[in-house]
N, C-alpha and C positions, 0 to 999 in steps of 0.2 A: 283271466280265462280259466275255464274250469277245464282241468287234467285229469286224466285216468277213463275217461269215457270214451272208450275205445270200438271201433265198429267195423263191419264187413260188409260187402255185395256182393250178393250170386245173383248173372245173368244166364238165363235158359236163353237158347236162339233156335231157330229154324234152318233146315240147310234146303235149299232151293234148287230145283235141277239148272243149271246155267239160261238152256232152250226153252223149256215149257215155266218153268215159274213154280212148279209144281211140286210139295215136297216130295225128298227124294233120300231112302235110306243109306247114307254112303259116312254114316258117323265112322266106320273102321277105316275109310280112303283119307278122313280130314284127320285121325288123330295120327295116323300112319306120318303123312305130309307133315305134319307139325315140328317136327322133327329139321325141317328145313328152314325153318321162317325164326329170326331172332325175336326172343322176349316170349316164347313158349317153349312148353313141354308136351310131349305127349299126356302126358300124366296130369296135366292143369285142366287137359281137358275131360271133363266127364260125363257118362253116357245118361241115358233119360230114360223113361218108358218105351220112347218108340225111337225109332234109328232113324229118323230125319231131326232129332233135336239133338243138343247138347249144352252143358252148364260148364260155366267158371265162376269162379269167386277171388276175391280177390285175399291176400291175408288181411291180419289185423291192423287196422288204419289210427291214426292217431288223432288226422285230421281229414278234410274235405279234399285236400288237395291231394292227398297219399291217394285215397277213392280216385279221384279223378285221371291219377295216372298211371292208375295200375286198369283201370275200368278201359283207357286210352290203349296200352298195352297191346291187351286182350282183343280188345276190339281188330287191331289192327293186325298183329298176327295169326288169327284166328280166321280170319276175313281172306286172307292171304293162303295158309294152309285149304280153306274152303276152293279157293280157285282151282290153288292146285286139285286140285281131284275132283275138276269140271262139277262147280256146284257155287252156291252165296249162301252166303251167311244172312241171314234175313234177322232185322231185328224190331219183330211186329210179335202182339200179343196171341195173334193165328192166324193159322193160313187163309192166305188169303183164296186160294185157290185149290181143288182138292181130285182126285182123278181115281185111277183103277191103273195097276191092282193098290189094295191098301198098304199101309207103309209097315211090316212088321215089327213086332215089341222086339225092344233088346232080350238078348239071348239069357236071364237072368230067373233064376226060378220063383221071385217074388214077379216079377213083372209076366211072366208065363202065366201065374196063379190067378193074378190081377185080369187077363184075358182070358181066361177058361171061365173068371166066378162073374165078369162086368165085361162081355164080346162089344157089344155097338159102343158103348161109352168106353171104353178102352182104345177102339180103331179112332175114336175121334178125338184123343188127347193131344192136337196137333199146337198145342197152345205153349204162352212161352212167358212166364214172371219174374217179377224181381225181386231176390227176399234181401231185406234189409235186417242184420244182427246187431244189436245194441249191446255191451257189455251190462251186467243186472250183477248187483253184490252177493243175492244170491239167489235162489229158488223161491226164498218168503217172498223178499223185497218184489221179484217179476211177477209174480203172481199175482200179487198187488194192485203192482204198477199196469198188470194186462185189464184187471178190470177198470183200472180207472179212462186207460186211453181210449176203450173200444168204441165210445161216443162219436169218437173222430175218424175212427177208421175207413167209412165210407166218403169220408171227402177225401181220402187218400187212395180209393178207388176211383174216382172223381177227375182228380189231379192226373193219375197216372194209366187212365183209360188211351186203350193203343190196338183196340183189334174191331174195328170196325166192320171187317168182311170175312166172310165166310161161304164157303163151295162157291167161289165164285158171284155171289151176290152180297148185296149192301144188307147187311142184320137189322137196321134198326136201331142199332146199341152203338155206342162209342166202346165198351169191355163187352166183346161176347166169350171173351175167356172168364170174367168172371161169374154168366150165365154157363158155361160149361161144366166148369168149378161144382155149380150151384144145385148139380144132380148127385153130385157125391153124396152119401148119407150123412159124414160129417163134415159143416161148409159154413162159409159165410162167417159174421161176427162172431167171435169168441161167447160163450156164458159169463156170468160174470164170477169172478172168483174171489174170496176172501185171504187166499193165500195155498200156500204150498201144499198144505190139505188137503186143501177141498177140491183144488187142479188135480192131486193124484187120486183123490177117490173117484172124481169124473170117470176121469182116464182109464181105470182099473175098470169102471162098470162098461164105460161102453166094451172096451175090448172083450170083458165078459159075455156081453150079447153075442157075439162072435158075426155081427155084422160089419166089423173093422178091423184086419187080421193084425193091424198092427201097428205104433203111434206113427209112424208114417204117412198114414192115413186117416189123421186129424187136418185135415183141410182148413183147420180156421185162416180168416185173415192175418191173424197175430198167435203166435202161441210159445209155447218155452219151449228152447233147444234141447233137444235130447243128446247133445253131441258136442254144445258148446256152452257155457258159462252165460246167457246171451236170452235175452226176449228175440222174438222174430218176428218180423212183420213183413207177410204175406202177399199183400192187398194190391198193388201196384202189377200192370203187365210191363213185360220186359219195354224200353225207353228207345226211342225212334234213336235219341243221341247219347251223347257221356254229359253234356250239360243238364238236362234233363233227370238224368239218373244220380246225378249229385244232388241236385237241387230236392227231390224225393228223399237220397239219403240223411241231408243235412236236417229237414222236415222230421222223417224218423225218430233221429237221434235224438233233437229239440224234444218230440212226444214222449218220447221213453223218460228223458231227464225230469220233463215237466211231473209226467205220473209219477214217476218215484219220492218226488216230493212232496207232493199233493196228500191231507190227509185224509181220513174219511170225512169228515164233515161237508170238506168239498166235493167230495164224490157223491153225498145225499143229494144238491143239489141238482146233479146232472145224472140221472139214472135212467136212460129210455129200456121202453121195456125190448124186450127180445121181439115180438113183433115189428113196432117202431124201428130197430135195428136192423130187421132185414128188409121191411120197404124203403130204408136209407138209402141199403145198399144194395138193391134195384133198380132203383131212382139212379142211383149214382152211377151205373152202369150202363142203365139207359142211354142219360142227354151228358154224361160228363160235365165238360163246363160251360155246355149249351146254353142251359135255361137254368131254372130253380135247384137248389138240394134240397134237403130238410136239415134244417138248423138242430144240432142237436140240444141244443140250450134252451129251445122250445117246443120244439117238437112238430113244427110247421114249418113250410114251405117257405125260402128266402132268396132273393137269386143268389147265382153260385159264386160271383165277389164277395157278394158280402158274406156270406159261410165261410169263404176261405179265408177272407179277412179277420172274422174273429179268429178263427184258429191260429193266424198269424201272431194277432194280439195275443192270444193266450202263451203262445210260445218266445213270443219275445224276448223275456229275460233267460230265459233256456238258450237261445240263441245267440243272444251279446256274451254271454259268459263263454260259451262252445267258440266267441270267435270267427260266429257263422252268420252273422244278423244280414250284414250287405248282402253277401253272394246268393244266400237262400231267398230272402224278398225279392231280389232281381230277376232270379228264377221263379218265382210264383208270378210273377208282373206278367213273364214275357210267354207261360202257359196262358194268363187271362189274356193276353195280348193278341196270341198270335195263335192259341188252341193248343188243344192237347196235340197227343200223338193221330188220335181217330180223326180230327180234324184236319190236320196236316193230310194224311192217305184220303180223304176224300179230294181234298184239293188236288191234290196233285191226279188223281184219277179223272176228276172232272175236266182238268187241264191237258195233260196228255197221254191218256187211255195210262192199260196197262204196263206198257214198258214206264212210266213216269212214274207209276207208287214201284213196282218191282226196283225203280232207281232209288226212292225212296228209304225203299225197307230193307234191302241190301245192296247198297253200293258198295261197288269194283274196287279192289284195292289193283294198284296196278299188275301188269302181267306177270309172270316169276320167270329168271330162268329157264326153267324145263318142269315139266307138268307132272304128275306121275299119273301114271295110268292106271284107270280103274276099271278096266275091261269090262266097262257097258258100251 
């Protein structure tokens, strides 16, 4: 088994007013609460753009199963703190639902700035992803390693499409958080990069335009941490479940391990162009695992088994060595199986109306206790 490949998950969620469905800014009532509920902190949880969301992450994981029970944790604590302060934890890629007044930005002078320079696309960031950290030896090596994997990245949008609805209606899209994503100036598939270089001369020109105040605001699906030793990849909206969001992590981690040892030779072979790469990952946003992807190994249309099945193949030996071959193929089976996450919320919508996705996307942990009051 290959050791030292070490990795992380941050889950953004939604908090939901209990009664209407509707987000609702009460992130100071749920970190307040947290305080009560075992296996959190106030402090694990953190704030977002706008005060109906919120993020956790988990620490550094060894294996799939650390992920999984710390993801487990979170969830459930988290979910619990949310009750308390008359609200749910929603864990969908966005809202499904949306009202008046708007939800205000956290109280933060970047996120202020971000709503004075971007008003309409700011009130609408009700969206919610999941970033996967892979440990990277160093800056060369991830840099690398980011252009070799971005081929793949759109069937990992694909995989982990989960916001099907939006104000209230069916989008169209299995990810409409990754069409929302997709108005940022910098979005979608990474450039390709030669190494540590040529990522920072990018990086250094755009911020130059002064059209992106700051690397925060590198939207890619994949890009290198600014904060951690770590590639990051993007691409995925937050996970209906924790099987799910393993299943995606363990996918990750295989990619990351895959590119890093992949030379260039192999990368001449598979180079779609930046066009190519973003009607991938439109496509893939679109129909999910409905219909066709575009195969990145040709660059044409193939259904979405068989796209995910090569990727599977390709990461196979990445996966037997990580220790991860069963659980992750079982979870790619049971997305072709049973559908993503976007498919899941239409069923259950078609089945039984709203209160049945609202169960869906944030289920009840049970009652607490004693409530704490948020004086709405």
């Amino acid at each position: 088994m290959t050791t030292g490949v070490t990795l992380g998950v941050e889950e953004e969620f939604l908090l939901l007013d209990r009664a209407t469905g509707l987000p609702t800014p009460r992130i100071g009532e749920v970190r307040a609460a947290a305080g009560h509920e075992p296996g959190v902190r106030r402090e694990d949880i953190d704030t977002e753009l706008l005060q109906a969301q919120l993020e956790v992450a988990t620490p550094v994981c060894s294996d799939l199963d650390e992920v999984a029970g710390h993801l487990t944790r979170f969830r459930r604590a988290v979910g619990g703190a949310a009750r308390r302060a008359n609200c749910r934890l929603a864990a969908t890629g966005g809202a499904p639902r949306a009202g008046a007044p708007l939800v205000p930005v956290t109280e933060q002078e970047r996120y202020r700035t971000m709503r004075a320079e971007a008003a309409r696309l700011v009130d609408e960031q009700l969206i919610c992803g999941m970033h996967v950290h892979v440990a990277v030896p160093d800056r060369q090596a991830g840099a690398a390693a980011l252009g070799r994997l971005r081929p793949w990245l759109p069937v990992l949008v694909a995989l982990g499409a989960n916001s099907p609805f939006w104000e209230g209606r069916d989008t169209g899209f299995a990810s409409w958080r990754t069409v929302v994503f997709g108005r940022w100036p910098i979005s979608g598939s990474p450039p390709f990069f030669t190494g540590a270089a040529h990522y920072e001369e990018l990086v250094t020109a755009l911020l130059a335009t002064g059209v992106v105040s700051d690397r925060g605001q590198l939207y890619w699906h994949a890009r290198l941490s600014d904060d951690y030793p770590t590639l990051e990849v993007r691409a995925p909206d937050v996970q209906l479940d924790v099987e799910s969001a393993v299943t995606l992590a363990g996918l990750t981690r295989a990619l990351v391990v895959t590119a890093l040892r992949e030379d260039r030779r192999s990368l001449l072979a598979l180079t779609p162009s930046p066009e190519i790469l973003q009607a991938a990952g439109w496509h893939a946003a679109r129909r999910g695992l409905g219909a066709d992807l575009v195969d990145p190994r040709t660059a044409t249309s193939s259904p979405a088994a068989s796209v995910v099945g090569a990727m599977l193949d390709r990461l196979t030996p990445a996966l037997k060595e990580l220790g991860d071959v069963d659980r992750v193929t079982s979870g790619v089976q049971q997305l072709l199986d049973q559908g993503t996450g976007a498919a899941r919320q239409r069923a259950a919508l078609a089945k039984g109306g709203t209160e049945a996705l609202l169960d869906l996307i944030a289920p009840q942990p049970a009652q607490p206790a004693a409530a704490v009051s948020t004086g709405r």
